[in-house]
PAVEXZA-25084 format. One record per residue: x, z, y of N, C-alpha, C in turn. Coordinates in Angstrom, 1 decimal. Example, Ala and Ser with C-alpha at 12.3 -4.5 7.8 and 13.67 -1.06 7.14 Angstrom:
<lolos>
   n_c1   n_c3   n_c2  ca_c1  ca_c3  ca_c2   c_c1   c_c3   c_c2
   13.2    7.8   -5.7   12.3    7.8   -4.5   13.2    7.8   -3.3
   12.8    7.1   -2.2   13.7    7.1   -1.1   12.9    7.9    0.0
</lolos>
This chain:
<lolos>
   n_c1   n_c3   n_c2  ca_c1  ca_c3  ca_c2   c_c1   c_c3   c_c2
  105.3  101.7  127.4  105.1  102.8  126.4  106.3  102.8  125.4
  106.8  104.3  125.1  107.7  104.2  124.3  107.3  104.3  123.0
  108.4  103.5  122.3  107.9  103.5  120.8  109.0  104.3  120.2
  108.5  105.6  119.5  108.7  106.7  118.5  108.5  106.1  117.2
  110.2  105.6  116.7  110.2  105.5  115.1  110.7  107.0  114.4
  110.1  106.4  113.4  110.5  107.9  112.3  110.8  107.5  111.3
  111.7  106.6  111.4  112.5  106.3  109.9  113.9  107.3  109.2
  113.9  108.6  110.2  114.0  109.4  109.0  113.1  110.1  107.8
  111.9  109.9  108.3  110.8  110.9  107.2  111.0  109.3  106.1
  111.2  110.1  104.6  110.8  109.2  103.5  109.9  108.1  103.7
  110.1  106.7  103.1  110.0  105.9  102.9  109.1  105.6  101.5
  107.6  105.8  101.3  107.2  105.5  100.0  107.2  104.2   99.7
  107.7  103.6   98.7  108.0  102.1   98.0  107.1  102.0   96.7
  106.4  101.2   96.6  105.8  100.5   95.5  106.4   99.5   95.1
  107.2   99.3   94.0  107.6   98.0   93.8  106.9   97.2   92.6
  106.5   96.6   92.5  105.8   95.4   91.1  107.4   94.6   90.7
  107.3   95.3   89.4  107.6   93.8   88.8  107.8   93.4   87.3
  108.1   92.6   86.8  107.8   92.5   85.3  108.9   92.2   84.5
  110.2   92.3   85.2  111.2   92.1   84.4  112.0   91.0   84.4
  110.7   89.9   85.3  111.3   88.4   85.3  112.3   88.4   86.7
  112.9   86.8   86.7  113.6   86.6   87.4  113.2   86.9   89.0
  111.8   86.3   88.7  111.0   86.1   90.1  110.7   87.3   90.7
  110.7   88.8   90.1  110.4   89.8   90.6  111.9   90.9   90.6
  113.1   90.1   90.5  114.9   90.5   90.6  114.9   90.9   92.0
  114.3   89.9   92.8  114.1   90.2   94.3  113.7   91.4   94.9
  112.6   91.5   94.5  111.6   92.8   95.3  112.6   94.1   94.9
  113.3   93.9   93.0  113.9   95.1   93.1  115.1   95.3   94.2
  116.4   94.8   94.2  117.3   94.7   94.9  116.7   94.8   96.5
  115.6   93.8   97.2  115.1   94.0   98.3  114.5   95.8   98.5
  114.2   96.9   97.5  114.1   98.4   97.3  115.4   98.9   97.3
  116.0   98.8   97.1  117.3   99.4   97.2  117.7   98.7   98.8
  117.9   97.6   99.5  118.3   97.7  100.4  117.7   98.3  101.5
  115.8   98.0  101.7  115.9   99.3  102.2  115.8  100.8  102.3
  116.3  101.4  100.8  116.5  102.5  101.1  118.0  102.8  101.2
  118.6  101.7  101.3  120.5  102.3  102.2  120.4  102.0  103.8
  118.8  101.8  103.9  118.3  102.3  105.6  117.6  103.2  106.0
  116.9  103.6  105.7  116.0  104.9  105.3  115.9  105.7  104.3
  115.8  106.8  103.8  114.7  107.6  102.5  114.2  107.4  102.1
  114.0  106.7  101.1  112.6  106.4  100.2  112.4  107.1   99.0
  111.1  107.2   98.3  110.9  107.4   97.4  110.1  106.1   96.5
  110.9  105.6   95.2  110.5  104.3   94.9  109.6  104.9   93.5
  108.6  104.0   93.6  107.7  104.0   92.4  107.4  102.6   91.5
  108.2  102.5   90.6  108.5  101.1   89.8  107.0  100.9   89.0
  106.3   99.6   89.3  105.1   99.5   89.0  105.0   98.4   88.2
  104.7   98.5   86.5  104.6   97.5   85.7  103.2   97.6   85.2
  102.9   96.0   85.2  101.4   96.4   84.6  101.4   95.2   83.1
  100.5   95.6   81.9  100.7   95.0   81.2   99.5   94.5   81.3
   99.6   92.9   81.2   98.3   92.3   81.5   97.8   92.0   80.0
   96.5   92.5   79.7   95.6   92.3   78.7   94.5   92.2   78.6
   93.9   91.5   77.9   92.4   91.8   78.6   91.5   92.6   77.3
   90.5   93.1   77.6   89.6   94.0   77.0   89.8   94.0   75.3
   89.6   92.3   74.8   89.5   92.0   73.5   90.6   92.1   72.9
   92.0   91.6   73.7   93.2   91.7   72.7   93.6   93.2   72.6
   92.9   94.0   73.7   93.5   95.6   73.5   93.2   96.8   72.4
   91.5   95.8   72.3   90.4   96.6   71.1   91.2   96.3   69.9
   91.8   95.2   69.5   92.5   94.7   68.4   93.9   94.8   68.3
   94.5   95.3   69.0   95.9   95.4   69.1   96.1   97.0   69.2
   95.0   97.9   69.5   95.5   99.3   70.0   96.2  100.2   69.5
   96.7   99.9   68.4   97.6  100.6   67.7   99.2  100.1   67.7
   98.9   98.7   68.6  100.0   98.1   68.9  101.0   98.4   70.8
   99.5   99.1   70.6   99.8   99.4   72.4  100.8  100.5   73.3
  101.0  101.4   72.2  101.8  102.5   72.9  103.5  101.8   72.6
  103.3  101.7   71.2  105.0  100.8   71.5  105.1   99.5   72.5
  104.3   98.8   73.0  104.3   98.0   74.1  104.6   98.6   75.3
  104.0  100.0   75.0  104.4  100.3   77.1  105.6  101.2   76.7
  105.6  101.6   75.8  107.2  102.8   75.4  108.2  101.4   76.0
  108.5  100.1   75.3  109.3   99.2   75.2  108.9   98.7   76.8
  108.0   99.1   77.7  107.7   98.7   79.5  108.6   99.8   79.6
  108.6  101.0   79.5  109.3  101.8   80.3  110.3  101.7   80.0
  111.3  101.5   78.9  112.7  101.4   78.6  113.4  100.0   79.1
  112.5   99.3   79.6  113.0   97.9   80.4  112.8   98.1   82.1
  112.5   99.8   82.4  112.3  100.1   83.7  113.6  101.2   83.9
  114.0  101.4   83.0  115.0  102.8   83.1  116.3  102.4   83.9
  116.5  101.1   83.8  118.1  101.1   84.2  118.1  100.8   85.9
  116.6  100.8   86.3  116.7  100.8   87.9  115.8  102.2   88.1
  115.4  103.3   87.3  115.8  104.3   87.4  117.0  105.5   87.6
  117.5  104.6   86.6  119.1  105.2   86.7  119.9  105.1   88.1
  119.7  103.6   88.2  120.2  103.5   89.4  119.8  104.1   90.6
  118.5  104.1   90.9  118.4  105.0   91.8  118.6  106.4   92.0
  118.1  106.9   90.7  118.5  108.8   90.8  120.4  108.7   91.3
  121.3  107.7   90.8  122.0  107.8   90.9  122.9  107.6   92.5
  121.9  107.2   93.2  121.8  107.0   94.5  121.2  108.2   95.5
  120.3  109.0   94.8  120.0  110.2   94.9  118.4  110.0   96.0
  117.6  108.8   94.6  116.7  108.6   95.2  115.6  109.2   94.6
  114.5  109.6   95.2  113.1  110.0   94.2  112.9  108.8   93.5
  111.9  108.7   92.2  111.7  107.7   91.5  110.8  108.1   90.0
  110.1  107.2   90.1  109.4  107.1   89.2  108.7  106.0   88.5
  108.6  105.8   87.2  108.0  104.7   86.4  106.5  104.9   86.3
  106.0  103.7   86.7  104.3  103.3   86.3  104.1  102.0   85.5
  103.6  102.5   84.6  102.9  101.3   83.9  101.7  101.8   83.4
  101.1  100.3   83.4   99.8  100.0   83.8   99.1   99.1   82.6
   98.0   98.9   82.5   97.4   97.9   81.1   95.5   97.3   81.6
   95.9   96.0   81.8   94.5   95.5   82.6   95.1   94.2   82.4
   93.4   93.4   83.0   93.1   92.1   82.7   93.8   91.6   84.1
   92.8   92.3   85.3   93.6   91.8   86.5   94.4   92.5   87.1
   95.6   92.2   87.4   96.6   92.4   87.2   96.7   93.3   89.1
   96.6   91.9   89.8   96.0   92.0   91.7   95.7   93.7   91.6
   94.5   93.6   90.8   93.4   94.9   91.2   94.0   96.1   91.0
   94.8   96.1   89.9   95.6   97.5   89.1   96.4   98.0   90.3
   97.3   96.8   90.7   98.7   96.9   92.0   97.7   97.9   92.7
   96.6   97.0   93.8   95.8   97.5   94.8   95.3   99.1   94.9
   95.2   99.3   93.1   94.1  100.5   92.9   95.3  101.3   93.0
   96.6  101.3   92.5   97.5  101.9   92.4   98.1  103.0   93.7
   98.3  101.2   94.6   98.4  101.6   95.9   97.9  102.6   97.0
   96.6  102.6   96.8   95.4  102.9   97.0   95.6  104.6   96.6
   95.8  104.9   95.8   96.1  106.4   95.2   97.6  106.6   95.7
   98.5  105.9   95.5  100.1  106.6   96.3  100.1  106.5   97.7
   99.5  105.1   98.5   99.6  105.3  100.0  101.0  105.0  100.4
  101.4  103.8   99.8  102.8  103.8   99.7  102.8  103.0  101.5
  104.3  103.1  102.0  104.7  102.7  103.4  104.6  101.4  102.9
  105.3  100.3  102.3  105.5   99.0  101.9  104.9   98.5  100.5
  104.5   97.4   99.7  104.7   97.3   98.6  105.3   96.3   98.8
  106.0   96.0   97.7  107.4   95.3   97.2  107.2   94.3   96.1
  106.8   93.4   96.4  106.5   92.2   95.5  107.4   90.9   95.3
  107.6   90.5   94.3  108.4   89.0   94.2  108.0   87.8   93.9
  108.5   86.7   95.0  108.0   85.4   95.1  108.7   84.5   93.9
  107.9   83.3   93.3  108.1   82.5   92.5  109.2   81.5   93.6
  109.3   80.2   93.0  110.0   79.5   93.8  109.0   78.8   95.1
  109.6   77.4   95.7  109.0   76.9   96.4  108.3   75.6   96.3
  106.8   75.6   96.4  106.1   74.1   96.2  105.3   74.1   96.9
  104.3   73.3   96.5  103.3   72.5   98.0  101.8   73.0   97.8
  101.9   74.1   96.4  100.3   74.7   96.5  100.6   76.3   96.6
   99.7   76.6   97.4   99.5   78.3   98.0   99.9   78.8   96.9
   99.3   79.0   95.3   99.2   80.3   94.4  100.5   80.1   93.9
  101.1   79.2   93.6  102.4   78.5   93.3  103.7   79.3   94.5
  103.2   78.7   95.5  104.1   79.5   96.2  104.4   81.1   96.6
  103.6   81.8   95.9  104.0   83.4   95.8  103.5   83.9   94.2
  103.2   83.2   93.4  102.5   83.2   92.5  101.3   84.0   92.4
  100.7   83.9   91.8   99.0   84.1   91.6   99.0   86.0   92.2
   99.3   86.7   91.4   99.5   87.8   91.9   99.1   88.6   92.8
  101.1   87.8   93.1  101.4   88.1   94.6  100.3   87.3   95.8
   99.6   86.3   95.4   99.4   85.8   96.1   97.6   86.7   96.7
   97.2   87.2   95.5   96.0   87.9   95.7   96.0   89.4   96.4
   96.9   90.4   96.2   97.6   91.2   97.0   98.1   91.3   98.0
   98.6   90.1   98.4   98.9   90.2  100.1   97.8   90.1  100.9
   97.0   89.2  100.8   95.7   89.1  101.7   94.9   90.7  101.4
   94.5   91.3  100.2   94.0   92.2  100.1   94.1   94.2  100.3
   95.3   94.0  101.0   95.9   95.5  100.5   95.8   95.6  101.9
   95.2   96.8  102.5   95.8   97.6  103.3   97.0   97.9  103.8
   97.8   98.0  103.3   99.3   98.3  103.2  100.0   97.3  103.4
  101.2   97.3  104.4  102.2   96.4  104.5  103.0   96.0  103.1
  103.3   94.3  102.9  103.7   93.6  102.2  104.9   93.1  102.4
  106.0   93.3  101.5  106.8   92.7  101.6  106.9   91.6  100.3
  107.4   90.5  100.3  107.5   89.2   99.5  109.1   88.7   99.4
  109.5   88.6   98.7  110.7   89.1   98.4  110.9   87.6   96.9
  111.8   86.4   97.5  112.4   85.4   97.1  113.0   85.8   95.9
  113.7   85.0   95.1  114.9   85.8   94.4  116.0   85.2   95.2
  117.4   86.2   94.3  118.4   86.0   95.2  118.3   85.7   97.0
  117.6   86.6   97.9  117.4   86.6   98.9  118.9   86.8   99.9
  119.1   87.4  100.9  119.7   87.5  101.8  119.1   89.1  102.5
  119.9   90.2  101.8  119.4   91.5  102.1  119.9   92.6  102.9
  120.9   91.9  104.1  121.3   92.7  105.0  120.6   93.5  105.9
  119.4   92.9  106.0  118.4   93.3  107.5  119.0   93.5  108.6
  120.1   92.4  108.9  120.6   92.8  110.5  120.1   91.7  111.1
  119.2   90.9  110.5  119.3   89.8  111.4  117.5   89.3  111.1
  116.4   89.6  112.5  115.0   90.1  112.5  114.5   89.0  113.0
  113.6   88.3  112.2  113.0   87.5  113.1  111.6   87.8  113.3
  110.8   88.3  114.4  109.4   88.5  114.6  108.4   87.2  115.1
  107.7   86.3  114.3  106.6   85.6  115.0  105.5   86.1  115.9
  105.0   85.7  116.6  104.1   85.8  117.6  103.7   85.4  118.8
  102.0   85.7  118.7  101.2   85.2  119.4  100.0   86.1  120.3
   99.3   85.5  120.7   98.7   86.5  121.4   97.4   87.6  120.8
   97.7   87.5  119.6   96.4   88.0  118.5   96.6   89.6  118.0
   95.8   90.2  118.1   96.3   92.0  117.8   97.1   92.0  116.4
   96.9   90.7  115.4   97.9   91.6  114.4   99.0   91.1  114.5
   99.2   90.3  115.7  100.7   89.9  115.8  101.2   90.7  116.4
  100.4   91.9  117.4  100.9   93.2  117.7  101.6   93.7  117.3
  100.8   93.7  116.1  101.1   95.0  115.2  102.6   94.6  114.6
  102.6   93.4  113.9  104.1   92.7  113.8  105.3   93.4  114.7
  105.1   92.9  116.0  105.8   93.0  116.8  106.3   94.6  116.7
  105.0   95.5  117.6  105.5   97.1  117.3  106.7   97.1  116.1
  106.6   96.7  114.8  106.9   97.1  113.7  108.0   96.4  113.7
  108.7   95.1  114.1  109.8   94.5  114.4  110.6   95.2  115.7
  110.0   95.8  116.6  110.7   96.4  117.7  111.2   98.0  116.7
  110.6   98.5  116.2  110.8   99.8  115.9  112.0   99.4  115.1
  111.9   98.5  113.9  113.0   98.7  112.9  114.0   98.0  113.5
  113.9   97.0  115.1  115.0   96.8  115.0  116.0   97.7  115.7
  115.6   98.7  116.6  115.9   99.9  117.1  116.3  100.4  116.1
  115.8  101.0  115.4  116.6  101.9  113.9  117.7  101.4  113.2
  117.0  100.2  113.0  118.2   99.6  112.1  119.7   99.5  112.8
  119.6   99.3  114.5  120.5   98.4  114.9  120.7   96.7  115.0
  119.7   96.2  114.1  119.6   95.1  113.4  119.3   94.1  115.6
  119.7   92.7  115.2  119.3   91.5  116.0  118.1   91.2  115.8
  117.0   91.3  116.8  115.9   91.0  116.9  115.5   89.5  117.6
  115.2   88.8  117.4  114.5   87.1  117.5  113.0   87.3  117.8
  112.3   87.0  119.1  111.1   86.5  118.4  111.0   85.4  119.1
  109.6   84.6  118.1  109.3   83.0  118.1  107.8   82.7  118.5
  107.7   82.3  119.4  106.6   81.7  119.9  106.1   80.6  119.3
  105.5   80.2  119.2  104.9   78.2  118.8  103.9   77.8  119.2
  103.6   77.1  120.3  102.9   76.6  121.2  102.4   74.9  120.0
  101.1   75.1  120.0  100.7   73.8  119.1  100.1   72.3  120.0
  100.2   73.2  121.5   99.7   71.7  122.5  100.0   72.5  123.5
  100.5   71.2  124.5  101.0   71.5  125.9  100.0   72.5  126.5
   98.6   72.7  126.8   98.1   73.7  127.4   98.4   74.8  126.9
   99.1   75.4  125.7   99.4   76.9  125.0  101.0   77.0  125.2
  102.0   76.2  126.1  103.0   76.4  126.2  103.1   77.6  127.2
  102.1   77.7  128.2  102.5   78.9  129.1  101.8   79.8  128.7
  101.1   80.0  127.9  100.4   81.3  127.2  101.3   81.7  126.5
  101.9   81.2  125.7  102.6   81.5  124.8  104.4   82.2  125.6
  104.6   81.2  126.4  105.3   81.8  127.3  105.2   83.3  128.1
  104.4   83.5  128.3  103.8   85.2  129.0  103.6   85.6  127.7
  103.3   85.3  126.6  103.8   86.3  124.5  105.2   86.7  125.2
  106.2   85.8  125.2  107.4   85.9  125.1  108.2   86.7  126.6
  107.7   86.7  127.4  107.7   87.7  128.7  107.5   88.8  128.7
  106.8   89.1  128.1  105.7   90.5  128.2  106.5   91.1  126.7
  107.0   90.4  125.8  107.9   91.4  125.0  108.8   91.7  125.1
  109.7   90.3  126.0  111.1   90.6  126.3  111.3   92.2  127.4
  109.9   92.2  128.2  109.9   93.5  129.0  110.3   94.4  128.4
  109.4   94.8  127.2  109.0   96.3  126.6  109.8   96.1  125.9
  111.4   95.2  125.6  112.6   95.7  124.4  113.6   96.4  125.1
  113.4   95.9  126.8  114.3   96.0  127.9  114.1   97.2  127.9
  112.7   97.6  128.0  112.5   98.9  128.7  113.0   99.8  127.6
  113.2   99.7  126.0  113.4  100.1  124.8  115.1  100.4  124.4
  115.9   99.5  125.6  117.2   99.1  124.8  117.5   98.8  123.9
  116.3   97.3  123.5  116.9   96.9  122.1  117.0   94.9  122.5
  118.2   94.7  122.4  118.5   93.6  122.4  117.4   92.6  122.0
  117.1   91.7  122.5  116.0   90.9  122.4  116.1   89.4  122.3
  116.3   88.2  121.8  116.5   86.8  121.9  115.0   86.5  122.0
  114.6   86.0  122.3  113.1   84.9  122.2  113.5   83.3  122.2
  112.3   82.9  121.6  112.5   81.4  121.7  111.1   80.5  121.3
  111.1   79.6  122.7  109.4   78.8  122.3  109.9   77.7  122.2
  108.7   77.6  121.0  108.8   76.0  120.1  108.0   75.6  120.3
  107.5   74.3  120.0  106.2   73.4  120.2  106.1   72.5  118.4
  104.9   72.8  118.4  104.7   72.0  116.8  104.1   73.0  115.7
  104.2   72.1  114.7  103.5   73.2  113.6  104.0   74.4  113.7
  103.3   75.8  113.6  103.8   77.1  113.7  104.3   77.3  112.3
  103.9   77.1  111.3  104.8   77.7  110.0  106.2   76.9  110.0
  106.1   75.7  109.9  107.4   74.8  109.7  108.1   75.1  111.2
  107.9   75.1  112.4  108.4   75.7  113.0  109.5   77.3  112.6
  108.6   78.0  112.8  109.1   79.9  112.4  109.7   79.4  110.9
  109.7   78.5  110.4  110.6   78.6  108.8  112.0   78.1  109.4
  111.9   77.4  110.5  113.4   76.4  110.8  113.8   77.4  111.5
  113.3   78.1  112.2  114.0   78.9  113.2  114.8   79.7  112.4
  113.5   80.6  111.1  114.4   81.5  110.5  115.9   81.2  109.8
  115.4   79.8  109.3  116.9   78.8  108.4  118.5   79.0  109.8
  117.6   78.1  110.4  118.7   78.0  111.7  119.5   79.6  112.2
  118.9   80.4  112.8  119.4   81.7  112.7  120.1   82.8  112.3
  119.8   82.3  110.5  120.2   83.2  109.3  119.4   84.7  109.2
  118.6   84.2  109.5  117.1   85.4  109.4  117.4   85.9  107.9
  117.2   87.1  107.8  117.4   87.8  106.6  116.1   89.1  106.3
  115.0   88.6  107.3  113.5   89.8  106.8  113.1   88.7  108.6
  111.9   88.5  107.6  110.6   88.0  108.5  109.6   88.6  108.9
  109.0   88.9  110.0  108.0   89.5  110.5  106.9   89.0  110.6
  105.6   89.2  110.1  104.9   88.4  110.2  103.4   89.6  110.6
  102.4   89.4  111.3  101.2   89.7  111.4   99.9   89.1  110.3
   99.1   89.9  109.7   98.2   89.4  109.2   96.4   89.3  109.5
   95.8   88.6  109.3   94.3   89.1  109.5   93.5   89.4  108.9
   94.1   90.6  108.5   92.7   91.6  108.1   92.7   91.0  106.4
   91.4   91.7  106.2   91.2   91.4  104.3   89.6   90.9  104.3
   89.4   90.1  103.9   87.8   89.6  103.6   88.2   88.9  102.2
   87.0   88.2  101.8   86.9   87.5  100.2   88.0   86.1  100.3
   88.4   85.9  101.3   88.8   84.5  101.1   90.1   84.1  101.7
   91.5   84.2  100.8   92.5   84.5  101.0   92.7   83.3  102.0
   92.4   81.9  102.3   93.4   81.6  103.2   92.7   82.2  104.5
   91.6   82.4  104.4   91.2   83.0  106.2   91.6   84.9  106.4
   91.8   85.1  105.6   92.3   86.5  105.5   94.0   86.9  106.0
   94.4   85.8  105.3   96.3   85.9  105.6   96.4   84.9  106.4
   95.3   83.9  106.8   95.8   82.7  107.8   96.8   81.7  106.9
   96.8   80.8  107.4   97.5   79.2  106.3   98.7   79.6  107.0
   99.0   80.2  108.3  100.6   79.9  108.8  101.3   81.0  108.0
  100.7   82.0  107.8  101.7   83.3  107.4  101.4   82.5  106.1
  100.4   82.4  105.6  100.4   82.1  103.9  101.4   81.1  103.6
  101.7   79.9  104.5  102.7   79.0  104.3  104.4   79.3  104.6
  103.8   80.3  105.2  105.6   80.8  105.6  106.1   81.6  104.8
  105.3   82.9  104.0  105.9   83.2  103.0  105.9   82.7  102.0
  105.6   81.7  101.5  106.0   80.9  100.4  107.2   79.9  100.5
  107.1   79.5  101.7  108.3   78.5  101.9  109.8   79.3  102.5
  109.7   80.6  102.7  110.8   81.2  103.7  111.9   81.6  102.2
  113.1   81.3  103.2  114.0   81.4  101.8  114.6   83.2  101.8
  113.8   84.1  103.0  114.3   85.2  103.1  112.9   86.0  103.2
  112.9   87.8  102.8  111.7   88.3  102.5  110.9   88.3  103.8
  109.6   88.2  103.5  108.8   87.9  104.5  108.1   89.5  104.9
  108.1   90.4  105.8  107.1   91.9  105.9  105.9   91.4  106.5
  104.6   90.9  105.3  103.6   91.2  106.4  103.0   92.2  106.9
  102.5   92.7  108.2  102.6   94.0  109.2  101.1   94.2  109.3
  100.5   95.2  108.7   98.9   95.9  107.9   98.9   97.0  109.1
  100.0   97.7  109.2   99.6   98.8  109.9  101.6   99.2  110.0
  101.7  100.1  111.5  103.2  100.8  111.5  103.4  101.3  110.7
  104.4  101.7  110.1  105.1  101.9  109.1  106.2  103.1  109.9
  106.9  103.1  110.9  108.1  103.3  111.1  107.8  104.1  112.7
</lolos>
């Protein structure tokens, strides 16, 4: 089957962020890919408050978000100046997760654009609280986005297994690497000798459909943990956007995002795309 990208039609971008260091990433990760596609970016700040300090503060509130949007303008600038659509949102809620989601939910954006905290040994820590409740719950493809990342996107690494949203990954790693021109990688991880030849026919059966595609293809099977695996590969490679598949959205983020993707974008030192639905 051939796969029909359309990364000329606009690109809608939601980006979150608050000004901090941790969310420098997601912006800069918006701008690179729109010097690959069209996009139209929508800068999304939310001011977190909850009910009681708003009732008591509300005459304090419009100069709070006047002073949000004047701390959004200069990556306004920059984009119109790029000759991008663009627009400021800000926002005022307790939970912060829900506001993103509801947002999204009304724009229908292609990606949202989130930024990761640094790297440690507990889940909410590792993408911060947020980020961390938004990725398992959104419909929408996720991007996670390190600070000071590595933002070329020539160099793709797609995980996978034999599971439909690793499909879906995949489709979405084949299309952009076709568009982009970008080097495509994908990674197998076999966790016991009986799953090394299953996993082997993953890695067969895509290398076909890149052949049949004309898009350059590396594969490579590992044996061992699948996150720390797919993290070394990406280090070793110089992976610069991770592909990842998700499962679905239910109440309970590690069975929703799975512990391997949830561990890999926390620990990956390059932006992670988890893959909701094609994009491209």
């Amino acid at each position: 089957m051939t796969v029909v990208c359309s990364t000329a039609q606009p690109c809608n971008l939601l980006v979150c962020t608050d000004g901090s260091p941790a969310s420098q990433g997601a912006v800069e990760a918006a701008f690179a890919l729109a010097r690959r596609r069209p996009c139209r970016i929508s800068w999304l700040l939310v001011l977190e408050c909850n009910p009681a300090f708003a009732s008591q503060a509300i005459d304090s509130l419009p100069a709070w978000e006047k002073e949000a949007r004047s701390s959004l303008q200069a990556m306004v600038l920059r984009a119109e100046a790029q000759g991008l659509a663009t627009e400021i949102l800000v926002r005022q809620g307790e939970a912060v997760h829900r506001i993103i989601l509801a947002e999204a939910e009304r724009l229908q954006p292609d990606i949202i654009v989130m930024g990761r905290r640094g790297r440690t040994a507990l889940a909410g820590l590792l993408m911060g609280s947020k980020t961390a409740r938004v990725v398992p719950l959104s419909p929408f493809n996720v991007m996670v986005v390190p600070q000071n990342p590595p933002l070329t996107l020539q160099r793709l690494l797609v995980a996978i297994d034999h599971s439909p949203c690793s499909e879906a990954a995949w489709r979405e790693a084949l299309c952009l690497s076709k568009a982009w021109f970008s080097h495509l990688l994908a990674v197998s991880v076999a966790q016991s000798d009986p799953e090394l030849r299953e996993m082997q026919e993953v890695l067969q059966k895509v290398q076909g459909e890149a052949d049949r595609e004309g898009v350059p293809l590396d594969t490579l099977l590992l044996q061992g943990n699948p996150g720390e695996a797919v993290i070394q590969a990406a280090q070793a490679r110089g992976t610069d956007l991770l592909i990842l598949g998700s499962h679905g959205r239910t109440a309970l983020t590690r069975l929703i995002l799975g512990s391997v993707t949830e561990h890999i974008i926390g620990r990956a030192r390059c932006p992670v795309l988890v893959v909701k639905r094609r994009t491209c």
